[in-house]
TORNUMI-831913 format. One line per field, with one value per residue (C-alpha): residue number from 1; x negated, y, z. Coordinates in Angstrom, 2 decimals. Each point is the difference from the previous one (the first is absolute). Example, Ala and Ser with C-alpha at 12.3 -4.5 7.8 and 13.67 -1.06 7.14 Angstrom:
BEGIN
i	[1	2]
c1	[-12.30	-1.37]
c2	[-4.50	3.44]
c3	[7.80	-0.66]
***
This chain:
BEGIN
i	[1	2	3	4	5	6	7	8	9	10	11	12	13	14	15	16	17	18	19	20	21	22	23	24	25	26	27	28	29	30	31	32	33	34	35	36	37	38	39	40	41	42	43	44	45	46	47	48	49	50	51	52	53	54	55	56	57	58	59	60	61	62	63	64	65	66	67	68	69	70	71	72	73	74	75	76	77	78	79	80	81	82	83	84	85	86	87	88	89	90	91	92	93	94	95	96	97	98	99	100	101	102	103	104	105	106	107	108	109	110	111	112	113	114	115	116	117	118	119	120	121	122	123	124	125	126	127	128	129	130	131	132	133	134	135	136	137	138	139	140	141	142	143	144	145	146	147	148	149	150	151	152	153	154	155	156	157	158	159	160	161	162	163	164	165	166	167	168	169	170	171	172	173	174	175	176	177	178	179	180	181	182	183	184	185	186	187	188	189	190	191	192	193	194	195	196	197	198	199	200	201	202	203	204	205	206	207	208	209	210	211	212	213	214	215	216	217	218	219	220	221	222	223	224	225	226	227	228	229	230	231	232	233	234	235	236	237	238	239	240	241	242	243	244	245	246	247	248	249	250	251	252	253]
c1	[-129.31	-2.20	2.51	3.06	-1.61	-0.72	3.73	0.95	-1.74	1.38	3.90	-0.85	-1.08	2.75	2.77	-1.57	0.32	3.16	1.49	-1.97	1.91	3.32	-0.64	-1.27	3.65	1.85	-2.73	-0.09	3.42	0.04	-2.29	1.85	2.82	-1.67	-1.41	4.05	2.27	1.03	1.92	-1.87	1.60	-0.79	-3.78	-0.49	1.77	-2.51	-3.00	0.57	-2.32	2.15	1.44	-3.76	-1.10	2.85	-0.70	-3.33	0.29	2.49	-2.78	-2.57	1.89	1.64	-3.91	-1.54	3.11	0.30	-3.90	-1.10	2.53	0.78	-3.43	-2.43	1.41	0.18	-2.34	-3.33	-0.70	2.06	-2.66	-3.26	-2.12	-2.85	-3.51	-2.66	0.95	-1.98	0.79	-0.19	2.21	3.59	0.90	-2.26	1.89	3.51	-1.33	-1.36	3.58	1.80	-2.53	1.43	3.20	1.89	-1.89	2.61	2.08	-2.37	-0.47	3.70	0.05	-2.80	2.83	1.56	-3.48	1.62	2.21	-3.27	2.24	3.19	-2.95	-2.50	2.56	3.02	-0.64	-3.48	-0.24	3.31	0.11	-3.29	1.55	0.87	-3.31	-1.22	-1.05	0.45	1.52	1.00	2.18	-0.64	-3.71	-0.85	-1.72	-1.33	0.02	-2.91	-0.39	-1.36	1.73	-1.59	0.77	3.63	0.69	-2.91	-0.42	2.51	0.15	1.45	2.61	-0.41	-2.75	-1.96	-1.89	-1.63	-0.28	-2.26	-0.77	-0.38	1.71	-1.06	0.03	-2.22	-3.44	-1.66	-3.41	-1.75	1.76	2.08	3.31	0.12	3.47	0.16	3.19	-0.55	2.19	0.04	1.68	2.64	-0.60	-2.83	-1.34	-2.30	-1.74	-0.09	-1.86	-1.05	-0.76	2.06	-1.71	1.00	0.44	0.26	1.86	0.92	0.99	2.96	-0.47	-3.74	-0.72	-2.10	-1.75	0.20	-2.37	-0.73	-0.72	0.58	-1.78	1.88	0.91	-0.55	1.92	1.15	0.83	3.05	-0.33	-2.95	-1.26	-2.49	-1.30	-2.82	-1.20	-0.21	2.34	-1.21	1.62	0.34	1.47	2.84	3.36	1.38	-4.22	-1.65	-3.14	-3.09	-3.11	-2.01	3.13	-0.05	-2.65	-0.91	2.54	-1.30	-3.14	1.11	2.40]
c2	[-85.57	-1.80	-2.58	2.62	1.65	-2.73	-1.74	3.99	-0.53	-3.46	1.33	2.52	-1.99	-2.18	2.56	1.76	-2.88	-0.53	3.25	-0.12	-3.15	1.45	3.49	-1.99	-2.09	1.83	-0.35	-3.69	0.13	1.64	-2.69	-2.81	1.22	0.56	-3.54	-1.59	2.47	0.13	2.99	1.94	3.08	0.20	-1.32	3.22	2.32	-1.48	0.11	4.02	2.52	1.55	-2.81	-1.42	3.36	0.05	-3.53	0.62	3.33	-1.63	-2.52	2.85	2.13	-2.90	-1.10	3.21	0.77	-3.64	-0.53	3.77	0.02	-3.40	-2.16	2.41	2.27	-3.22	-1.97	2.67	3.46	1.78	3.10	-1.25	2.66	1.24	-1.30	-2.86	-3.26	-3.36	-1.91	-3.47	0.51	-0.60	3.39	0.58	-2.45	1.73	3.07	-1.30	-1.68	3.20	2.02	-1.91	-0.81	2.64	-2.14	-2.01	2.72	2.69	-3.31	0.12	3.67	-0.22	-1.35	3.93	1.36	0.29	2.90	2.03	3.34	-2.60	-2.20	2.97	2.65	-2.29	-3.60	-0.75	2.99	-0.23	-3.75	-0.21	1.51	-2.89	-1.05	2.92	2.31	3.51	2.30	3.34	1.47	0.04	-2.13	-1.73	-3.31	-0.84	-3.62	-3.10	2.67	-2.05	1.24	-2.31	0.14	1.58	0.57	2.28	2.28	2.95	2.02	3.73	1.66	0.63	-1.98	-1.97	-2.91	-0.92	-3.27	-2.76	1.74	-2.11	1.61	-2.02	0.07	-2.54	-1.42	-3.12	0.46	-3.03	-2.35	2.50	1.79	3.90	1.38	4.04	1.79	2.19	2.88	1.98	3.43	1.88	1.01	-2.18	-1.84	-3.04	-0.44	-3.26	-2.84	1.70	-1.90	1.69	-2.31	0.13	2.61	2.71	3.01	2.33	3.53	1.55	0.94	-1.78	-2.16	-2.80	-0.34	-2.77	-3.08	1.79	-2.26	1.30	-1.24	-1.51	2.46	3.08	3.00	2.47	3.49	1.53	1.50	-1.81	-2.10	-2.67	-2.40	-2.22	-3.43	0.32	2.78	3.92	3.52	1.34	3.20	1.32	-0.51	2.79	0.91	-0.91	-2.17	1.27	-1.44	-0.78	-1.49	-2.57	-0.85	-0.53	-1.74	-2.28	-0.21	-1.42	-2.47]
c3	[107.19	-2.57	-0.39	-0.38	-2.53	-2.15	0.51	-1.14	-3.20	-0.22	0.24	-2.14	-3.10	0.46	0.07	-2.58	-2.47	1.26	-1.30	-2.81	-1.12	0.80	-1.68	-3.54	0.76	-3.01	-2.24	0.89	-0.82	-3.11	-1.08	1.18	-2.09	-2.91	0.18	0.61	-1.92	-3.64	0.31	-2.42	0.32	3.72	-0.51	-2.16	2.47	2.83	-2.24	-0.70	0.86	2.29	2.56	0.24	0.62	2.87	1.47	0.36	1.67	2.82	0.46	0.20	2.99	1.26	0.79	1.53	2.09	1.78	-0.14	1.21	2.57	1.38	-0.73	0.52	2.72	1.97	-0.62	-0.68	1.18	-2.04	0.51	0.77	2.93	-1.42	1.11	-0.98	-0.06	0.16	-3.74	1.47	3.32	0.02	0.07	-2.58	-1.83	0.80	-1.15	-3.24	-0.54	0.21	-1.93	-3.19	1.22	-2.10	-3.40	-1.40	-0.30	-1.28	-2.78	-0.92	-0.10	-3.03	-2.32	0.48	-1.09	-3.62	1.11	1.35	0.94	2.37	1.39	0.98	1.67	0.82	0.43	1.42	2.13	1.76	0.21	1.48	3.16	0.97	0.32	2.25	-2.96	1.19	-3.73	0.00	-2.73	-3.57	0.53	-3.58	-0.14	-2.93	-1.41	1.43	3.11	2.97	3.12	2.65	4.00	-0.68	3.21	0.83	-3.26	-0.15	-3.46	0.21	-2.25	-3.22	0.05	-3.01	-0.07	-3.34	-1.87	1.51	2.70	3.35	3.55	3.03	4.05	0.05	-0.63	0.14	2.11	0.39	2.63	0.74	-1.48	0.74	-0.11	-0.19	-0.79	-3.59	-0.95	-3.00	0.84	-2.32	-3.66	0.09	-3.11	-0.14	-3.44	-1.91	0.69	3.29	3.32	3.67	2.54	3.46	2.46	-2.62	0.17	-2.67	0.93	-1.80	-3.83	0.17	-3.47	-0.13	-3.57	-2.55	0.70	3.35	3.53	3.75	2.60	2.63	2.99	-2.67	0.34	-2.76	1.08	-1.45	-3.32	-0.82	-3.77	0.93	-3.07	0.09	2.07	2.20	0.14	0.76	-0.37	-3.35	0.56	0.95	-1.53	-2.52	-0.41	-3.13	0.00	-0.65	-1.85	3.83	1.73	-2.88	-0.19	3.66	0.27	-2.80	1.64	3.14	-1.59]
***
């Protein structure tokens, strides 16, 4: 099994550069041209805003669809079980491999980052489906969000996560990888710069503050504000806060 695993990885970082080369193909074209042709009118034409904007957007989708659903489906575990596993195995290994498999193309969709409202509702939510990530309807994620583990965090409808802000269903322990699925209910909002770690679950309409950390395996009852790190009940949502919550929440911070 040991030696499967590691001719698994093996296949996979070779077909993974090989679609990589063919997706950047019109790019490598474009430049070839530009290097041979005279045809001035056409170099400006290919050179405009809008066809680079196009060529690179086939390259993008034409990426996640053939590597999400050929290269990793059959190479990896396209959803990895949860549980411990042992860094330096081979599983361990094949886990670790599909943990950042969905990377190069969370890099390409940073270029989108400049259109914060298309790349947090339509493009890096929906296209990170084909990674595993589980998205409801109208979910917002805000630019440099770090959604790690796709396949095993789910985010609810309606649904906000904030800027910087790190999602995860895993952690590194030691020698060992812990996967736990996390899932952040509906009409949920996670605050900038805040931490999800694994295993967390968010009831429906709970709020995580800004610069706020939950432990891993933490649960948030519906309804609920929690700020702090790590994280602790605030008070409940639609309440105001009082001078005490504050501050004990300060206190143990």
């Amino acid at each position: 099994m040991a030696v499967i695993n590691d001719l698994r990885i093996i296949l996979y970082f070779s077909l993974t550069f090989i679609v990589l080369v063919l997706s950047f193909f019109p790019e490598g074209w474009l430049v070839y041209f530009l290097v041979t042709s005279s045809d001035l009118g056409l170099i400006h034409y290919l050179l405009s805003p809008l066809y680079l904007f196009l060529t690179y957007s086939f390259t993008v989708l034409f990426f996640g669809v053939i590597h999400s659903q050929f290269v990793v489906r059959f190479t990896l575990p396209f959803i990895i079980e949860p549980g411990i596993y042992p860094r330096y195995s081979s599983l361990g290994r094949l886990v670790a491999v599909r943990i950042t498999a969905d990377g190069i193309f969370k890099s390409m969709l940073k270029v989108y980052t400049a259109l914060p409202f298309i790349w947090g509702i339509l493009l890096f939510p929906q296209l990170m489906r084909l990674y595993g990530l589980k998205v409801g309807k109208n979910v917002y994620i805000t630019t440099r969000t770090y959604i790690e583990t796709a396949g095993l965090v789910e985010i609810g409808d309606n649904s906000f996560i904030g800027y910087n802000s790190v999602v995860t269903g895993h952690a590194n322990e030691g020698t060992s990888i812990v996967v736990s699925p996390t899932k952040i209910g509906k009409n949920c909002m996670v605050g900038t710069y805040s931490i999800v770690a694994c295993g967390v679950e968010f009831g429906d309409n709970s709020i995580l503050g800004a610069k706020s950390g939950v432990k891993k395996g933490e649960k948030i009852p519906p309804g609920e504000v929690w700020i702090g790190l790590p994280a602790q009940k605030l008070r409940n949502r639609g309440e105001r806060t009082n001078d005490s919550q504050w501050k004990s929440t300060q206190e143990n911070r």
